[in-house]
N, C-alpha and C positions, 0 to 999 in steps of 0.2 A: 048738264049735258046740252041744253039750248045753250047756252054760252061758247061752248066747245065748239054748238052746229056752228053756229054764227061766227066763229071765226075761220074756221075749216072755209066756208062758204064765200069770204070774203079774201082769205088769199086766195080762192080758185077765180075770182073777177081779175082776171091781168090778163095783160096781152098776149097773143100767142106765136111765137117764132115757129119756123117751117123746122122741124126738126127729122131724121132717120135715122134708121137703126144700121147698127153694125155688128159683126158678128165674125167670126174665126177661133182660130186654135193658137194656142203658145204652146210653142217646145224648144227642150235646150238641142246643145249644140250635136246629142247621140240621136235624136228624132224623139226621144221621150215626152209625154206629155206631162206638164205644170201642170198639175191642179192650186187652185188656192193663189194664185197670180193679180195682184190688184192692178184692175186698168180704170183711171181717173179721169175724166174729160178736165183737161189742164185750168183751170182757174176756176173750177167750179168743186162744188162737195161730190157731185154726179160719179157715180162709181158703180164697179161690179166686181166680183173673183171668178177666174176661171171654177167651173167643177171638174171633179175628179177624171175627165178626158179634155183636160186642159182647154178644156169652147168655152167664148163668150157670147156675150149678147147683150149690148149697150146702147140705146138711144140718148144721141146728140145734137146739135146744133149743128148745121151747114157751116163745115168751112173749121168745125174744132179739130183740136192737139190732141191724140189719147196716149196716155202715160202709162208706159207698162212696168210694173218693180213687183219683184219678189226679191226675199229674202238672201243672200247668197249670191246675187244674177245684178248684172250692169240693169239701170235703168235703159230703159227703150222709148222715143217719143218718135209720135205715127201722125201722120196728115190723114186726117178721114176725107180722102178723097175717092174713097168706093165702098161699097156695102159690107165687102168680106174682106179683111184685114189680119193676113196669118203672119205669127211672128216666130223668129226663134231669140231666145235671150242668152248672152252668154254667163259664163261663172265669172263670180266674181271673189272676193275676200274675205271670208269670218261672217261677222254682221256685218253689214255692207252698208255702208257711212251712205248710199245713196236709195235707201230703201226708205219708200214714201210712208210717211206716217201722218197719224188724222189725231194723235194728242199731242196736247202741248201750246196747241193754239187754237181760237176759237176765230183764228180768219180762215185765207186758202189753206190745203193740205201741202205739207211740204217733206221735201228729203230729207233726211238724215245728213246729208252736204248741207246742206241748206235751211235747217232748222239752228237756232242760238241755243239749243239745249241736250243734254245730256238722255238720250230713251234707248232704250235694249228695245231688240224683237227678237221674239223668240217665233220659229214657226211649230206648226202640229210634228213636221217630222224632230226637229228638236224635243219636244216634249218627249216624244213616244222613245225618242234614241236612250231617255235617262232610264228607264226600264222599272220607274217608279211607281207605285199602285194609283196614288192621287195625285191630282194637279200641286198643290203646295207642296207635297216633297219635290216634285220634279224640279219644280223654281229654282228648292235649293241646292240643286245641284248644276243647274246654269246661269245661277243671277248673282255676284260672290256679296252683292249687299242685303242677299234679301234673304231673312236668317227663319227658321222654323224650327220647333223639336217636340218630340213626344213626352209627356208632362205624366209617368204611372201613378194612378194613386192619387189623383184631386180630383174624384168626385167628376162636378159635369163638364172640368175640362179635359175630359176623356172625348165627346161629343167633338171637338173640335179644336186643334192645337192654335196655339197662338204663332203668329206672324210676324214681321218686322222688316220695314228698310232704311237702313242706314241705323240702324240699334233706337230706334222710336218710338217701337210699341205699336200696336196693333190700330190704334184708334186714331195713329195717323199718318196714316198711309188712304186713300181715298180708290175705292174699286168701282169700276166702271163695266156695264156692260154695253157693247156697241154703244160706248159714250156716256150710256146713261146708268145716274143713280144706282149702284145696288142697294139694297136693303142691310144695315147692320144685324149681328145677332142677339138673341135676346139673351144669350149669356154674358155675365158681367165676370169675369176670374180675378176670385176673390183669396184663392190661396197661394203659398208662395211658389211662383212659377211665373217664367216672361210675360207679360203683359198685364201684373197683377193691377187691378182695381182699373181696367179696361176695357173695350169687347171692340168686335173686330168682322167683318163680313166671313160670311164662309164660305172660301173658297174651296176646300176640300169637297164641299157638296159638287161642282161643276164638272158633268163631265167631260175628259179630257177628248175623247174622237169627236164632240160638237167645238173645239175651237180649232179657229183657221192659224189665227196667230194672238199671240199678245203682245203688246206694248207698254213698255215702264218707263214713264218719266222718272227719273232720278232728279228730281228739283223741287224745291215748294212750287206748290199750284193753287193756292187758297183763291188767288185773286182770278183766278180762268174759272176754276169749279166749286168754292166756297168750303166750307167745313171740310176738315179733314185731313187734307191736301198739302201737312207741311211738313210732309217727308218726302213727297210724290204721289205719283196714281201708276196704277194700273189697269190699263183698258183691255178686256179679253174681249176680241173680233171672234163671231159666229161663222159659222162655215155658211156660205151661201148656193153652194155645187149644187147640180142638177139634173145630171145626168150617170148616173149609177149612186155605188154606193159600196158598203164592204160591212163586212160583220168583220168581228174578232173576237175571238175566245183567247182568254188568257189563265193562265193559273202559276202557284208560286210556293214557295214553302221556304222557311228559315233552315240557317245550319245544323241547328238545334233538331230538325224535324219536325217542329210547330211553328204557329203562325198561318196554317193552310189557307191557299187563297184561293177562287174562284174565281170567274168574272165570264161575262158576255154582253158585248156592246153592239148595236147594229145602228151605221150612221147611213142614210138613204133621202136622195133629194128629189125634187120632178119639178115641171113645170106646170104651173096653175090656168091651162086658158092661153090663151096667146103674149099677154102680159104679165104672168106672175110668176114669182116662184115659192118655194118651201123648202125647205131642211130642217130633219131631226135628227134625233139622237137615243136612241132609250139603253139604258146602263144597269145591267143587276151585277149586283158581288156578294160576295161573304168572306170575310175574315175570320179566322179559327183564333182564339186567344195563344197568345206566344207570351211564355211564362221564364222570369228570371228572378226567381226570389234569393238563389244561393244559396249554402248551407252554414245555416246554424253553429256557434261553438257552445258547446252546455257551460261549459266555465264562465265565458263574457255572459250570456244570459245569468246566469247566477251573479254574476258581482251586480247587473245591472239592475235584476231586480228585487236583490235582496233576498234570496230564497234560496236554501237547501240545494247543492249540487245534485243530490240524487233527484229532487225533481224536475230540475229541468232535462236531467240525465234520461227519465221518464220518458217525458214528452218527447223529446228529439228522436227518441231510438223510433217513436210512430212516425213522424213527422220530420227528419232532418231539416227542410225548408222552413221550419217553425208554423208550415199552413199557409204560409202567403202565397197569392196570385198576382201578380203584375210585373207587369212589361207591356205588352200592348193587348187592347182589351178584342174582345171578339166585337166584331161591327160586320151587319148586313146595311146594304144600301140598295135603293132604288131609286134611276135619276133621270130626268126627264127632261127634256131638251128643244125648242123649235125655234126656226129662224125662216122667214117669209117674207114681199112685202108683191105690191103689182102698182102696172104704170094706172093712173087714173085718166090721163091725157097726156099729148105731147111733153110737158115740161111739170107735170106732178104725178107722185104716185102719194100712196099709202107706205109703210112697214110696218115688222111688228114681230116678237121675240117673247118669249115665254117658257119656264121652268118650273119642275116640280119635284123637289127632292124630299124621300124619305129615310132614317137612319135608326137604327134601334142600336146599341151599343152595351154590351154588358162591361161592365168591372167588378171590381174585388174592394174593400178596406185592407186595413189592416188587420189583420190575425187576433184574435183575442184569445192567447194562450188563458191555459187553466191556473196559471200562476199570478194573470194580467184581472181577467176578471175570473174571479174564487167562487169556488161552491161553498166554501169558509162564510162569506160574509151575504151569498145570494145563495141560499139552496135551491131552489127554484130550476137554478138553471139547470137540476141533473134530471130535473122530467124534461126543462124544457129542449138541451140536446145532449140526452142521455135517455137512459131506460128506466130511468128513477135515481138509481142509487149511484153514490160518490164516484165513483171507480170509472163509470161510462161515462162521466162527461170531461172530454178533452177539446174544450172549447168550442170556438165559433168564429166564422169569417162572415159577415154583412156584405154582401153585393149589392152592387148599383147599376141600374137600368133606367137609360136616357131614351126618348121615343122623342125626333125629332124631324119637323116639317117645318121644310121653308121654300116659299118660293116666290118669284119673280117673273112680272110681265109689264110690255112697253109696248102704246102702240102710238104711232107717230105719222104722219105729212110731212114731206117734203114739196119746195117750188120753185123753180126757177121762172126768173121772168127779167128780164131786161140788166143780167146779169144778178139781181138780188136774190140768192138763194136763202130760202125760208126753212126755217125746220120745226114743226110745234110736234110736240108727242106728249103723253099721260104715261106713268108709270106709278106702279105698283108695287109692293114687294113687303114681304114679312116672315117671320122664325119662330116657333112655340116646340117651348122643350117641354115636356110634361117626364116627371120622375119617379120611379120607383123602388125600394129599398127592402130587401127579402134577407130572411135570415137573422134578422136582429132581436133588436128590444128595447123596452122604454125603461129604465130603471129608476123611473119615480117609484112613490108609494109610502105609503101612508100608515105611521107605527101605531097602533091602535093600542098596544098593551104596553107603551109607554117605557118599554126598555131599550128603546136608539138602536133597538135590531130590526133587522129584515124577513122576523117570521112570519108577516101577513104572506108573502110571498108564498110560501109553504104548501098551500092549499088554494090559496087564490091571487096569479102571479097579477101584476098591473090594475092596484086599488088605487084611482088618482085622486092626489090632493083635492085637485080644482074640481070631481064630479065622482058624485059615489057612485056613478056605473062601475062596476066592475069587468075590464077587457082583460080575460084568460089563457094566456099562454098566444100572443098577438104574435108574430115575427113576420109579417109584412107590411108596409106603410106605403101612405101614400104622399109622400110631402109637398106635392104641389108642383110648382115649375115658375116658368116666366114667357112674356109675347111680347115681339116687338113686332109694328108693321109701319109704313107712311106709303104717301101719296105724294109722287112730285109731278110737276107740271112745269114744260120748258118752253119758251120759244126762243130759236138762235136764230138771228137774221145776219149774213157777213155777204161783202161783195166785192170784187176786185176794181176800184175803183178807176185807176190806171195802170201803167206796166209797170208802177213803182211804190202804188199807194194800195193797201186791203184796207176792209173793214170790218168789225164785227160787234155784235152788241146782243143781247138777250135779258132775260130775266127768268127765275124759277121762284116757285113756291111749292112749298113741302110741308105736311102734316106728320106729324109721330107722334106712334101711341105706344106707351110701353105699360106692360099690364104683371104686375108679380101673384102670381095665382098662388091661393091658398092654399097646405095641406089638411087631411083630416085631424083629429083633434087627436088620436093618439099620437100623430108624428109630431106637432110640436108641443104639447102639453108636458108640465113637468121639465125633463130635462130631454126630452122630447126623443125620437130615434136614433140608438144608438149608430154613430158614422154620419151621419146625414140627418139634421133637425129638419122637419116641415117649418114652413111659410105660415105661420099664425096670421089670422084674418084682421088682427090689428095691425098688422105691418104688410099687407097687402091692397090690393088696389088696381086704379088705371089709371093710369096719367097719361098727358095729352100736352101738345106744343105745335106752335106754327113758325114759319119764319118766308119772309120775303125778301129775295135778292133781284141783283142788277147789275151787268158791267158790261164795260164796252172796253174795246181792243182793236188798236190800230198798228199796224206792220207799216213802213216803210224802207223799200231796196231804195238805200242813195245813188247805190249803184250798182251792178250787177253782183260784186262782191261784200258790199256793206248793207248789214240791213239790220236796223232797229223797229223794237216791239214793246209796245207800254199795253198796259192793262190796268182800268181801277175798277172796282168792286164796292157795292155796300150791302148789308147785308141787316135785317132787321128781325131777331127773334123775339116772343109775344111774350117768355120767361126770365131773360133776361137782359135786354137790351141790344144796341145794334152795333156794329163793325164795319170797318173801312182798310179797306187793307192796298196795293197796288203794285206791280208789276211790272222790272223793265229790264231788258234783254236785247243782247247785241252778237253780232256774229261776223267777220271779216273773213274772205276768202284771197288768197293771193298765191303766187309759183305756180300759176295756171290748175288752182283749185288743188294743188298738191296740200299744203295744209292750211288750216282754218283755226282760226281763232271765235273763242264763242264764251259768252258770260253771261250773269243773270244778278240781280239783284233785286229781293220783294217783300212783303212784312206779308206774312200768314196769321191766322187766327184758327181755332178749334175750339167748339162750342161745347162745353161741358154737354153730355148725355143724358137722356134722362134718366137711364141706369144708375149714372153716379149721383145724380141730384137726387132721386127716389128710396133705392137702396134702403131695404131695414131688415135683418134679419139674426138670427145664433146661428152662428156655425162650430163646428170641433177643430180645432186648430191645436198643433204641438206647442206644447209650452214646458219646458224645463224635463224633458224626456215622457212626456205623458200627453194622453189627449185633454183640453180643457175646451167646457163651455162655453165660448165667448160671443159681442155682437157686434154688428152694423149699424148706426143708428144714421136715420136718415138725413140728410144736411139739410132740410127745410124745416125736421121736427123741432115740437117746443123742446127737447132735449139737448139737440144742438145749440140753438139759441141762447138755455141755461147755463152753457159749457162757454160759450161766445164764439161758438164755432160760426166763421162772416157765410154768406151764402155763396155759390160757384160762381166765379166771374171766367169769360173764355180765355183761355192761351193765347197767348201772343208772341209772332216767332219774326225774327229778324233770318233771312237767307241769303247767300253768299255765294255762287257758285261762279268758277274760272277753268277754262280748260280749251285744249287744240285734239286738234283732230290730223293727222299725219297719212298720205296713200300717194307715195311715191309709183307705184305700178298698180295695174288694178289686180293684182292678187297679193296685195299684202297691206293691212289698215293698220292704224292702230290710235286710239283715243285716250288722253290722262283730263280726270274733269277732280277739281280740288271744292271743295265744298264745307262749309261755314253757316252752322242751326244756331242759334240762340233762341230759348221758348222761355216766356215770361210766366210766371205763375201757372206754371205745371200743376196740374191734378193729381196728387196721388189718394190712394188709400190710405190713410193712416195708420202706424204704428198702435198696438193697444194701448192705451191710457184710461187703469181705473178698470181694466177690463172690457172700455168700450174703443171702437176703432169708427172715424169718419172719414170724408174725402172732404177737401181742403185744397186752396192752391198754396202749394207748399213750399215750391221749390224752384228755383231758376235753374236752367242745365244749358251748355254747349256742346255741341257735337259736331266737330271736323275732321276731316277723312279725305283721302284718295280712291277715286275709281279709277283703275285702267281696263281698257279692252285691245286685245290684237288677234291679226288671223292672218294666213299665208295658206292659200290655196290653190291648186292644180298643180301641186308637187310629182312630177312624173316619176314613178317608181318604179319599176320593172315596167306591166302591163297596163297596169294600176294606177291611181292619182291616190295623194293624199294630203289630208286637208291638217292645221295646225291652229289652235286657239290659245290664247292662253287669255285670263282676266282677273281682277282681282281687287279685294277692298284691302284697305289699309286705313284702320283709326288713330286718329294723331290724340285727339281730346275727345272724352265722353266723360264727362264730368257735371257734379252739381256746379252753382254760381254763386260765393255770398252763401249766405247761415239760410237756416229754414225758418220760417212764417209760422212760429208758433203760436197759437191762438193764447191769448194772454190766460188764459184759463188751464194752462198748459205750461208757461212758463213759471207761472203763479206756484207751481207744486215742487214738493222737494227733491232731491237728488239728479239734476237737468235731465227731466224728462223731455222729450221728444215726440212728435210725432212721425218723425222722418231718420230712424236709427239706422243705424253700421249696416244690419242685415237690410234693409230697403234699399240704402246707397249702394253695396254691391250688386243686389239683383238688376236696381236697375242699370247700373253703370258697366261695372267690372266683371259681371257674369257672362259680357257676350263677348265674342271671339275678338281678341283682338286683330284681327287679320284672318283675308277667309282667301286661298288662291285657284282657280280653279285650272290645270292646265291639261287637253284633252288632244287627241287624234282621230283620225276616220279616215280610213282605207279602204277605195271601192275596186274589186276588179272581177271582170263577169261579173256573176250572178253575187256576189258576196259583199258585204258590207262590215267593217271592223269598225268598230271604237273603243277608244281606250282613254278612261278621264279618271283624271286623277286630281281631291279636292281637298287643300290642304286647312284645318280649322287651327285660329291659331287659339293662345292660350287665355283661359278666365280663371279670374279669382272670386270666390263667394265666402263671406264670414257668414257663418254660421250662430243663430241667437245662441244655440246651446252651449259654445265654446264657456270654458270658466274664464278667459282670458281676453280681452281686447284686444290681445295682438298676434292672437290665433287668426288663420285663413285658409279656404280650403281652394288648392290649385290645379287647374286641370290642365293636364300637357299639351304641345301640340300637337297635333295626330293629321295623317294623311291617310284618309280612306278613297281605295281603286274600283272601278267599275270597268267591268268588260261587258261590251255587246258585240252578238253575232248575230248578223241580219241574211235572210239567204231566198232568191226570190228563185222561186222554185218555178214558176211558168210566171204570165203576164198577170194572170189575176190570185195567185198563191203565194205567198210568203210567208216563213217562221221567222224568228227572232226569239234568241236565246240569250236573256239577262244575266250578270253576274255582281249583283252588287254586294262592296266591299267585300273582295275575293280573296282578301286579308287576313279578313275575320278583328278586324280592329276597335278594341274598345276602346269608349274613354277611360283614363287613369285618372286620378287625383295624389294629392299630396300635400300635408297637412307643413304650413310654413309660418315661420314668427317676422314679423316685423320688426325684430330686432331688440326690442326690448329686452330688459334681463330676464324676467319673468316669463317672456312666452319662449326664450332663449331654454329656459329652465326646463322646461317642459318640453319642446322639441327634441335637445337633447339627454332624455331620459325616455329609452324605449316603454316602459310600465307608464310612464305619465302619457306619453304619448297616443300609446293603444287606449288608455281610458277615454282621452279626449275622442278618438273613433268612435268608440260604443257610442259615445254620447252626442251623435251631428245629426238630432231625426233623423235616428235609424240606421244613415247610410253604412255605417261601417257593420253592421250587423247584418243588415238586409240590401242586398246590392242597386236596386232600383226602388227604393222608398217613395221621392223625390224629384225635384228638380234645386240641385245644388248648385248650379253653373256648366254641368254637361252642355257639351254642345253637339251633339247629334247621334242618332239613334244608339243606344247599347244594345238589338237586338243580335247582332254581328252580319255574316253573313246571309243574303239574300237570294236566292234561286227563282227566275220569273220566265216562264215559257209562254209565248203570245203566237197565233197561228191567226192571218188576217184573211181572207177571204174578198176579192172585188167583181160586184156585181156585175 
């Protein structure tokens, strides 16, 4: 903290220019007010957003430029040549190619004309238009690169889905809040589902009325913001308003009639004192469990598990569903939200941002028919879910319950002084899932009378091997969980040097601790809880890592229209060595700024986790239609070693991005940006080998693609305007590179084992949409608001381990699912809005395909062959959401969401 003073103290020694304040109102061209409006004093970081009655209030320099951009609205630039400064802005096209954004570069802030890079903005009314419950769905239904889905039935990736842009995985894509660091999560997703053997900030946690806008670089960024960054960043901007405020109550419900949703959010700001301001946010919901297990056939149950038709005939005639729960799990949340800072003098203030999110989350396992586990072979279990005797016990479901805290604060100094704008801030942030597991059991125990039966059970269930206490009929565990938290520490100093030359340069340092908490001894003892093993205290711990960065970054305009941007980076972690990475970017404007040319070229790196370096546990994983015991062994333990498994070295990624920008009038844009990943020793999870599974850089991959963006706005329609978007990814290659790096201890073994099989290459390759399109409308007249979007997923393939054939694949078609919004502003401060998503009611399909071969030709074409290979895809063909097979977006179907906002 003396260090901290002492520098705080020593950027406040500078010179002091004569600065004043300015202040007014933005409105468009009906008189309405802009809220959320950034006005920038032009060549400086110095900025502010209208609030919710469109006022500002900005202190500058004598004699500056103030740049007024929102989203949708022609930029505006102002001579502060008097105190009150009222604007009105017009409309402009789509995302509006001249909308100022603050990522991307770590010199001045620049437009979207004017930037060499590829970034979406999305604003708060965009979010709120997708009528989606959380921030990550919303994305996905406005950003066509940035993919998400709901994962039923894996344990604690129920807690929070996985993410992706440009089909990369979770862990790198880099999120930002006003700039800074977020914190990762302490979940690592270990079963098969997108993002397997990765983890990934949570965004889901954020809530959605505390942001003003977000901004998505679409470009590696490793060399501007270090780890992470080589897919892109996303920077979510805080609301800064200050004058009023608005509650909204929302609720929602599935077609199904479940899934009940709740909610109530109130966002309210004010000002602090003559110089400061604040804004919050506080967010409660609840989710009701939305259930799609499907029905049951008694016949495929019987061939598959080998058992008497009249028994399964039994159980179905109780149970049609077999007993399963899942589809989307029940989740309460409470979110917590602040954004503040105050001038400290002329030319420095303070800031400072802070969050606090709770989640409780229940789910389901899988079903443990009485035919799956037998009162035959465990009597036990007819006291333990029965009345004693045979006849009462019809199985058991294990639930899982995730209790999850994470949160996040930054508090920062800003300074201007002879144009060098300073920025130093401390940030914070951390996630601790803590788990619990109801309804089950440990099915160790110990034959005492030496006949390989399970009669100790009988009388005294759960005798463990490893401790002659005897635990009595136990069906609750507690297995532990996992923390992660760090500390980063920034200063950015950039400055515009001349009318042609920026600068910018900084350095950060960041601490992480990631901690695998232990469960009690009955959850991993033996063959531990059944569904969910606890964390044994020899595979637990805290681990801990530093790392220090540094880079500098110079912009030069050659000319008004040419302007190149280099960046290099180094980077020095304390576990496993240092990186150098660097960045360079170019951008040409010509046809009097009608289109633009813009490119990037940069080498990223991603610094293995300490999730995946740590990692040691059992989990129950499906193997050959059954659940089996299997583990994690840690990549540092002497077990690894024995194996020759090498230790994590970082990824390394070659980027490539080309693309123009087109705005022949100002109501109609349109951007195509072509893009080119190569990542050098990828991390995966491993394949089992032996029954154990590591992380390893396994793999080389390429991933190129097309983004397009267009929009055509102020379409005169009767009364009415109407606005037209269309956008869209398109992947050309996602593919591995070259064989996989199998640790010679691996190749050494018979029948070409792997650690990187058929089912791992589709998940990660082939299972994401080949093409995502999004093409939507918005019709305003009077009081009423329409949209209408429509978001086409295209099609994946996932092989399946269970398949008996290699040249079996399971394929899911393309599908277009339609959203409707009805927005209706019933006075100045009232408004409903009526959501309708996917009003289709559109599921994913699949369909099982050969690769041509004779064999899987053989079996394709014979229905009997065919339907068995179903029974047998974990689960799917018998239970309609088991999994994640390669779907790509919700199977819930149909969504109904009614939102009533309220402004202060």
């Amino acid at each position: 903290m003396k260090k901290i003073a002492l520098l705080l103290f020593l950027l406040n020694v500078t010179f002091l220019f004569a600065q004043k304040d300015i202040s007014g109102v933005v409105k468009d061209n009906s008189g309405s007010a802009l809220p959320g409006v950034n006005i920038i004093e032009k060549g400086t970081n110095n900025g502010v957003s209208t609030d919710i009655d469109g006022a500002y209030k900005i202190k500058v320099k004598d004699g500056a430029t103030l740049v007024f951009s929102y989203v949708g609205f022609s930029k505006l630039e102002k001579q502060a040549t008097s105190t009150r400064i009222d604007v009105v802005l017009s409309e402009e096209g789509g995302q509006a190619l001249d909308e100022i954004v603050v990522t991307g570069t770590r010199t001045a802030p620049r437009s979207n004309t004017t930037t060499a890079l590829p970034i979406d903005v999305i604003s708060a009314k965009d979010l709120a238009s997708t009528g989606q419950a959380s921030f990550d769905k919303a994305l996905q239904y406005k950003i066509p690169s940035f993919n998400t889905v709901q994962t039923p039935v894996n344990d604690a990736t129920s807690l929070l889905d996985p993410y992706e842009i440009r089909n990369l995985g979770p862990s790198r894509t880099l999120i930002l809040i006003n700039g800074k660091r977020k914190n990762m999560s302490s979940l690592l997703y270990t079963q098969t589902s997108p993002g397997r053997g990765e983890t990934g900030a949570d965004i889901s946690a954020i809530p959605q009325d505390a942001i003003e806008r977000v901004e998505i670089l679409r470009d590696g960024a490793s060399a501007q913001y270090g780890s992470d960054a080589i897919a892109g960043v996303m920077n979510i901007i805080l609301k800064k308003s200050t004058n009023g405020g608005s509650a909204t109550l929302r609720t929602g419900i599935t077609g199904k009639g479940d899934g009940e949703m709740i909610g109530i959010s109130i966002n309210n700001g004010s000002t602090v004192g003559d110089k400061g301001f604040v804004n919050y946010t506080v967010d409660f919901s609840k989710v009701q469990l939305a259930n799609r297990p499907g029905i049951l056939s008694a016949q495929d149950e019987s061939d598959y598990w080998g058992v008497p038709l009249a028994t399964t005939q039994a159980f179905l005639a109780k149970k049609p569903d077999g007993g399963n729960v899942n589809g989307s799990p029940e989740t309460a949340a409470a979110k917590f939200e602040v954004n503040g800072g105050s001038d400290l003098s002329e030319n420095s203030k303070i800031y400072y941002n802070a969050a606090y999110v709770y989640k409780k989350v229940n789910s389901f396992a899988n079903y443990r028919a009485p035919y799956w586990r037998t009162v035959e072979s465990m009597p036990y279990l007819a006291s333990l879910y029965g009345n004693g005797t045979p006849a009462s016990y019809v199985g058991y479901v294990p639930t899982f319950i995730g209790d999850l805290n994470d949160y996040n604060a930054t508090l920062g100094y800003k300074n201007v002084t002879n144009g060098w704008n300073t920025d130093a801030s401390v940030t914070i942030g951390g996630n601790k899932q803590i788990y619990t597991v109801t309804n089950s059991q440990n099915r160790s125990y110990t034959d005492t009378n030496g006949n390989g039966k399970q009669d100790d059970f009988i009388t005294e269930p759960f005798i463990y091997a490893r401790d002659p206490k005897v635990y009595t009929g136990q069906t609750t565990f507690r297995p532990g969980g996992t923390s992660f938290n760090h500390l980063v520490g920034n200063i950015d100093i950039s400055k515009v040097l001349t009318d042609k030359v920026s600068i910018g340069f900084g350095t950060e340092f960041r601490t992480e601790n990631f901690e695998v908490i232990a469960g009690d001894k009955q959850s991993y003892d033996g063959m531990g809880a059944d569904s969910f093993q606890g964390n044994d205290p020899a595979n637990s711990g805290k681990f801990n890592r530093y790392n220090l960065g540094a880079y500098l970054d110079i912009a030069v305009d050659f000319t008004e229209d040419f302007l190149v941007n280099g960046t290099v980076r180094h980077e020095d972690y304390s576990d496993f060595g240092a990186a150098n990475v660097w960045k360079l970017s170019s951008r040409y404007k010509f046809a009097d700024d009608k289109f633009t040319l813009r490119g990037s070229l940069s080498t990223g790196f991603r610094a293995p986790s300490l999730h995946q370096i740590y990692t040691e546990k059992s989990q129950s994983t499906f193997s050959g239609g059954a659940i089996a015991v299997t583990g994690i062994i840690s990549n540092v333990s002497t077990a690894a070693r024995s194996l020759g498994v090498p230790k994590l070295t970082a990824e390394k990624s070659n980027n490539l991005t080309l693309g123009f920008g087109f705005k022949p009038t100002k109501n109609f844009n349109f951007t195509l940006d072509y893009y080119n990943i190569k990542v050098k020793d990828r991390i995966v999870l491993g394949n089992l080998v032996n029954g154990q599974a590591y992380f390893v850089n396994a793999i080389d991959s390429r991933t190129a693609g097309l983004d397009f963006v267009a929009g055509y706005r102020n379409i005169m329609l009767g009364t009415g305007k109407l606005a037209l978007n269309l956008s869209g990814n398109y992947t050309l290659v996602n593919e591995r590179v070259g064989s996989v790096k199998n640790p010679a201890s691996v190749t050494a073994l018979p029948g070409n084992q792997t650690v990187f099989n058929a089912t791992q290459d589709a998940l990660m390759f082939t299972s994401r949409p080949k093409f995502k399109y999004i093409f939507g409308g918005d019709y305003e007249i009077g009081k009423f608001n329409f949209s209408l979007n429509n978001t086409v997923f295209g099609p994946t393939k996932f092989k399946n381990a269970d398949y008996s054939d290699p040249g079996l694949s399971t394929e899911f078609e393309t599908k277009m699912v339609t959203d409707l919004g009805i927005n209706f502003n019933a006075t100045k401060s009232l408004s409903l809005a009526l959501n309708v998503n996917n009003i289709f009611n559109v599921i994913p399909k699949y369909k099982i395909t050969s690769d041509g071969s004779a064999s899987a030709n053989a079996i394709v074409n014979n229905p009997a062959l065919l339907h068995a290979q179903d029974m047998n895809i974990t689960f799917d063909g018998r239970y309609n959401t088991m999994s994640y097979d390669g779907f790509h977006f919700s199977q819930l179907g149909t969504m109904f969401n009614l939102s009533l906002n309220y402004k202060f």
